[in-house]
ZAPAVEX-36027 format. One record per residue (C-alpha): chain; residue number from 1; x, y, z. Coordinates in Angstrom, 1 decimal. Example, Ala and Ser with C-alpha at 12.3 -4.5 7.8 and 13.67 -1.06 7.14 Angstrom:
<sites>
(A,1,(12.3,-4.5,7.8))
(A,2,(13.7,-1.1,7.1))
</sites>
This chain:
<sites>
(A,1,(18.7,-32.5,21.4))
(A,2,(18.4,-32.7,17.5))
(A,3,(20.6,-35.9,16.7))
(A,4,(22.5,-34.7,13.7))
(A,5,(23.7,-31.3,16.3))
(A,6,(24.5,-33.6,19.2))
(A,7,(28.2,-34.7,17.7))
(A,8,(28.2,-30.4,17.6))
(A,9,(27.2,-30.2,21.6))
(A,10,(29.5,-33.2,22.2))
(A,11,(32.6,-31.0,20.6))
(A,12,(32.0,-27.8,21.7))
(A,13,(34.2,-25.1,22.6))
(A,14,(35.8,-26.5,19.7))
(A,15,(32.6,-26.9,16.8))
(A,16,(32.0,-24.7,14.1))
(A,17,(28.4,-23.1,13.5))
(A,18,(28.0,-22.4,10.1))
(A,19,(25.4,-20.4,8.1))
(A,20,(24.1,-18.5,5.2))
(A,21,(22.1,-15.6,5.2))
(A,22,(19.5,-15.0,2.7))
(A,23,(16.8,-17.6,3.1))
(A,24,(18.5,-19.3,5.9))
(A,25,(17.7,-16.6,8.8))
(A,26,(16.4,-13.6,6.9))
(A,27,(13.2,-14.2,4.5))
(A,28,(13.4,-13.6,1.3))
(A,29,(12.5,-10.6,0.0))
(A,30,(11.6,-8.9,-3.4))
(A,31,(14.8,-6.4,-3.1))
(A,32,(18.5,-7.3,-1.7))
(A,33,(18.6,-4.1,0.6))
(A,34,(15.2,-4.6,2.1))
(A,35,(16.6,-8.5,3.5))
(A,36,(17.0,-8.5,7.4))
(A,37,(17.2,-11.1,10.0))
(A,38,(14.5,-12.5,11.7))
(A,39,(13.4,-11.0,15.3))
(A,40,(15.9,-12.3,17.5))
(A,41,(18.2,-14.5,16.4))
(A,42,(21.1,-12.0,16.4))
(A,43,(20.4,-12.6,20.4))
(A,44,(21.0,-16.3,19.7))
(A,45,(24.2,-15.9,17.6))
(A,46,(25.8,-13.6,20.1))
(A,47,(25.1,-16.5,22.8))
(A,48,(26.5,-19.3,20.9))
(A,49,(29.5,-17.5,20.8))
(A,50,(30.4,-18.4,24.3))
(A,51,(30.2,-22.1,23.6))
(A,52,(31.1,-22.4,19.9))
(A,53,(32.7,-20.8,17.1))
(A,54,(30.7,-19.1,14.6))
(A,55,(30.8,-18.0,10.7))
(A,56,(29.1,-16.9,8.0))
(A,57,(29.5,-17.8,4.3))
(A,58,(27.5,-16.1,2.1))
(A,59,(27.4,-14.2,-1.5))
(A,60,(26.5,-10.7,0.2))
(A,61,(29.3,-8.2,1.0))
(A,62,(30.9,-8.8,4.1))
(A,63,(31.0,-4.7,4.9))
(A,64,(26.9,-5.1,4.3))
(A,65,(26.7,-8.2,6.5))
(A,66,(28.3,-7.3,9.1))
(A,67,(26.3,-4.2,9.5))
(A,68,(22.9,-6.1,9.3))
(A,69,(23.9,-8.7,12.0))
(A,70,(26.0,-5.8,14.4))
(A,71,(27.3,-6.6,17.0))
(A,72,(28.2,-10.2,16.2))
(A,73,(32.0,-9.3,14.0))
(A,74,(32.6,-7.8,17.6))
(A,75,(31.6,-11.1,19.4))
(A,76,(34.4,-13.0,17.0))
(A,77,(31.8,-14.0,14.6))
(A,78,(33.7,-14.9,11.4))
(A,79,(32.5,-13.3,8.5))
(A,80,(33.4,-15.2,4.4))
(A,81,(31.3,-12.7,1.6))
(A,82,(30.7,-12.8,-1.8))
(A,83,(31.1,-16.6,-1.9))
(A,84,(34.6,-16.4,-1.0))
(A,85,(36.2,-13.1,-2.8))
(A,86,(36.8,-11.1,0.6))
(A,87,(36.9,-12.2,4.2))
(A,88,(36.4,-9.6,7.1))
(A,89,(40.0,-10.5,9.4))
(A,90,(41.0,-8.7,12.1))
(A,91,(38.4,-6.0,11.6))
(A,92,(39.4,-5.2,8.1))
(A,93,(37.5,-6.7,5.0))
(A,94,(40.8,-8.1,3.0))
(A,95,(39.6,-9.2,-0.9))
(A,96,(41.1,-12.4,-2.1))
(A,97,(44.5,-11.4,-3.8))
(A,98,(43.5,-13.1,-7.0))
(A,99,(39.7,-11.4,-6.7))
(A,100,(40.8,-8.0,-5.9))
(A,101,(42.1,-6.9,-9.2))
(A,102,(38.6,-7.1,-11.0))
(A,103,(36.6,-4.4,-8.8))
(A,104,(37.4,-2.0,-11.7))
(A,105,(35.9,-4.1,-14.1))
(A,106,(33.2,-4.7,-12.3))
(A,107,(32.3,-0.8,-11.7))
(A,108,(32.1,-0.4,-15.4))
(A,109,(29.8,-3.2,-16.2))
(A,110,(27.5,-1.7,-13.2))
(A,111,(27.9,1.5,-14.4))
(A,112,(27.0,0.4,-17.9))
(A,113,(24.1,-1.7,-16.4))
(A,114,(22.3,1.0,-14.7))
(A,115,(22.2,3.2,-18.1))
(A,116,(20.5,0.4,-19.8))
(A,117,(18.5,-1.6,-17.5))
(A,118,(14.7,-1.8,-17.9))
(A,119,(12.7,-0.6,-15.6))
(A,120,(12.1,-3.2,-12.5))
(A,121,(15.0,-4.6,-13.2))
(A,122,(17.3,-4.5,-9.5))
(A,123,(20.7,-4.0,-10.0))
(A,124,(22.7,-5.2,-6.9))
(A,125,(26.4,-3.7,-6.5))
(A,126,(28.7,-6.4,-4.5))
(A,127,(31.8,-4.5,-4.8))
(A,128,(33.6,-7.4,-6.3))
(A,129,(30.4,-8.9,-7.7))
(A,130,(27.3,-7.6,-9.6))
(A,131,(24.2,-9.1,-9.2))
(A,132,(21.1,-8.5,-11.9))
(A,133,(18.1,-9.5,-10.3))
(A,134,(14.4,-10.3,-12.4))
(A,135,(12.2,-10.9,-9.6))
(A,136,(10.3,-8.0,-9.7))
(A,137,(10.5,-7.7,-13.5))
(A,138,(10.0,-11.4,-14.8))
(A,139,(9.6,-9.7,-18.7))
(A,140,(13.5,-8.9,-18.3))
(A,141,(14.8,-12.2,-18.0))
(A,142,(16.0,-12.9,-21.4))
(A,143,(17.2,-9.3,-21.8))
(A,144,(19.5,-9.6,-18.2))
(A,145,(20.8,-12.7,-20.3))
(A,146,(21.7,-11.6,-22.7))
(A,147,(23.8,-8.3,-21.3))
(A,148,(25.5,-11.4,-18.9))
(A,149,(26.4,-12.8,-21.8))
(A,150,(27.7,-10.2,-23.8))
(A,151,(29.4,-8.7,-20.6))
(A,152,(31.1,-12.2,-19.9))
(A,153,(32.6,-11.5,-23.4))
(A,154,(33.4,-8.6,-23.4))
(A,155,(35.5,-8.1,-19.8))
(A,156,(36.2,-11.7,-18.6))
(A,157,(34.2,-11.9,-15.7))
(A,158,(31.8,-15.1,-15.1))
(A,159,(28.4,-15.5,-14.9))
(A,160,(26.9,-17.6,-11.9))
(A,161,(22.9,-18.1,-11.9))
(A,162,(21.2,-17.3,-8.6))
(A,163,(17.7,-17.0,-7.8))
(A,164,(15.5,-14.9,-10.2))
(A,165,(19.5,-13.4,-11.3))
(A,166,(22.6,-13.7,-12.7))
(A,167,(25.7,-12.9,-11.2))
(A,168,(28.7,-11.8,-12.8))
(A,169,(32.1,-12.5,-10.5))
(A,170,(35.6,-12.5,-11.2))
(A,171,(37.3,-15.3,-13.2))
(A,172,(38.7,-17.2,-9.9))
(A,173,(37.5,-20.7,-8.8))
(A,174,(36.4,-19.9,-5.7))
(A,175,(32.6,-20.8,-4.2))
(A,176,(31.4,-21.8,-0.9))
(A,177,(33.1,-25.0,-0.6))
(A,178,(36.4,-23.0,-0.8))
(A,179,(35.4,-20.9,2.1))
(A,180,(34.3,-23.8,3.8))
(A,181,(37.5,-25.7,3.5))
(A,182,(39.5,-22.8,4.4))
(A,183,(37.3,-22.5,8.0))
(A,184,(37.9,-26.2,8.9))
(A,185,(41.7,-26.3,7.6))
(A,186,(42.5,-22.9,9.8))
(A,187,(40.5,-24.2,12.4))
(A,188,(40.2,-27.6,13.2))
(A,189,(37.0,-28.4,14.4))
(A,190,(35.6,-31.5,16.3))
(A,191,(32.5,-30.9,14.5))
(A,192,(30.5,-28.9,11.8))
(A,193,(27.3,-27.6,11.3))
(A,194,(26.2,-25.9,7.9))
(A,195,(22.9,-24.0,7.1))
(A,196,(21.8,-22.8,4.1))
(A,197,(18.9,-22.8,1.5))
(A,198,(19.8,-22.4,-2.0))
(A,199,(22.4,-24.2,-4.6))
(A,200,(24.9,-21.9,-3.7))
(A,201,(25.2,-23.7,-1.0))
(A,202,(25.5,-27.4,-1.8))
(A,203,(29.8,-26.7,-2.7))
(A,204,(29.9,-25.7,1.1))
(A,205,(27.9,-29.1,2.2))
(A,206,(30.1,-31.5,0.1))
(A,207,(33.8,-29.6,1.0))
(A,208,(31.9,-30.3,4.9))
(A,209,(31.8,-34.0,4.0))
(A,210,(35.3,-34.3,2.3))
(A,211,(36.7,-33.7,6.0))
(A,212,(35.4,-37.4,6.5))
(A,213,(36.9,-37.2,10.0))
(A,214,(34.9,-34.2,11.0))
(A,215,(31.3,-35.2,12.3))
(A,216,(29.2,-32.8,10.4))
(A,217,(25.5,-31.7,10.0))
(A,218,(23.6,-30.1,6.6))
(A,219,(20.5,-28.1,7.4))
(A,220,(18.7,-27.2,4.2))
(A,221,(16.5,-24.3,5.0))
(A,222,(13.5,-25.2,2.6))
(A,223,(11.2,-22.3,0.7))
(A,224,(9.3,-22.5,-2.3))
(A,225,(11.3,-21.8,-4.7))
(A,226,(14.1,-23.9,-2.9))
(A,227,(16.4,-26.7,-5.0))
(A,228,(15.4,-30.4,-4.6))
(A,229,(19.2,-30.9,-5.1))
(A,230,(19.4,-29.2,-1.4))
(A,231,(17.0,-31.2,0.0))
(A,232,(18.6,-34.4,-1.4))
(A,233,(22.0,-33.6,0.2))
(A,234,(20.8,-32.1,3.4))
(A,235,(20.5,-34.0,6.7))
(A,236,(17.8,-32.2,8.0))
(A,237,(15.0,-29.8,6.5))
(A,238,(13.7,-27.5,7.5))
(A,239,(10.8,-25.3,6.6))
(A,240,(11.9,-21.6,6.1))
(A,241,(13.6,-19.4,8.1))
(A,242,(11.6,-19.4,11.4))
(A,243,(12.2,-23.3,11.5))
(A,244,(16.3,-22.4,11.4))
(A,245,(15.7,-20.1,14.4))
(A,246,(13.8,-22.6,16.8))
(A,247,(17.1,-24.9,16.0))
(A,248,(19.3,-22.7,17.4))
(A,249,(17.3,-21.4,20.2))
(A,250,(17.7,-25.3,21.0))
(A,251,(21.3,-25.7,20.3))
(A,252,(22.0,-22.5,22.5))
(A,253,(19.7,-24.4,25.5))
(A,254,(21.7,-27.6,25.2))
(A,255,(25.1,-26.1,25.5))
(A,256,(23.7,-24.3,28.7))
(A,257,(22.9,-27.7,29.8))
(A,258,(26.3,-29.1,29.0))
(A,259,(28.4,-26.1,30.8))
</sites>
């Protein structure tokens, strides 16, 4: 048993598995759409489910994440998208109510986006975020800036840096530690368990800690191109995505064990 998972073990029914997506089960990839999960691990998910409860919180979509990892929403796999701005309950994707106002706005700037772009440059509609990705067009970096900037200006919205992008959200203070807090409030768990890979993340990992109560666990699921900021605040690290699986293949066997 991995130490920092056995307070998780101890707890369960009642522990809370969570995780990001991108870079934490799926590898990354040069385009958004093209991002699935590794062989297998679906498998695992749906089998924790019998001995612990189990959420995502990540910055994709919730309707586009719950399609890639089907059938887990049906397995009462809790779903937290676009770092916080909608929430899949009950079956129905419901927006945050301060969030939900701004998909208009957003449209627009996509629609303006798309007639302008440079070629290579990956536009990446979120719904109620838009996500300009330089990956596979490093030359366009100052230019996706700059239109960030201008946009931020112009409509409202924020800009949040991500990996080789810039993301422009709604004006609400919400991230992953909001999402995270909301899980163990509603919730209650004996214990937590958190993966994730980019800085994105770390808001989840410290609102995890604040419940000082709550025995909890940080993976950081390391790449590289990974923060060092991760790696400093995680508990464990672990090297990519195939790493993350062989922990839960674990976890999954030492429930079993415990009945």
């Amino acid at each position: 048993m991995s130490a920092p998972l056995a307070p998780v073990v101890a707890n369960a029914p009642n522990a809370l598995l969570v995780l990001d997506f991108d870079g934490t089960i799926s590898h990354i990839v040069d385009h958004p759409d093209d991002a699935v999960a590794i062989e297998g691990v679906i498998d695992v998910l749906t089998d924790l489910t019998s001995y612990l409860r189990v959420a995502f919180i990540t910055g994709r979509p919730v309707e586009w994440l719950v399609a890639r990892m089907s059938p887990l929403a049906e397995h009462g796999v809790e779903f937290i998208g676009l770092h916080g701005h909608e929430r899949l309950r009950d079956g129905v994707i419901v927006p945050h109510r301060d969030a939900a106002p701004w998909r208009d706005v957003i449209d627009e700037v996509h629609t303006n986006v798309i007639a302008v772009a440079p070629e290579g440059v990956i536009v990446e509609p979120k719904g109620l975020g838009l996500a300009i990705h330089w990956r596979t067009a490093p030359e366009a970096q100052d230019w996706i800036r700059s239109f960030v900037a201008q946009s931020v200006a112009e409509t409202g919205l924020v800009a949040h840096p991500g990996r080789f992008a810039m993301e422009l959200r709604p004006p609400v203070d919400l991230d992953k530690g909001h999402a995270m807090d909301e899980l163990i409030e509603e919730h209650h768990p004996g214990a937590v368990a958190f993966f994730g890979d980019d800085l994105v993340d770390l808001p989840a990992v410290f609102a995890m800690r604040r419940h000082r109560d709550t025995p909890s666990a940080a993976f950081y699921v390391a790449s590289h191109e990974g923060p060092q900021q991760m790696a400093d605040a995680a508990d464990v690290v672990l090297n990519g995505p195939d790493d993350a699986m062989a922990v839960l293949v674990a976890l999954r066997a030492d429930l079993a064990a415990r009945g």
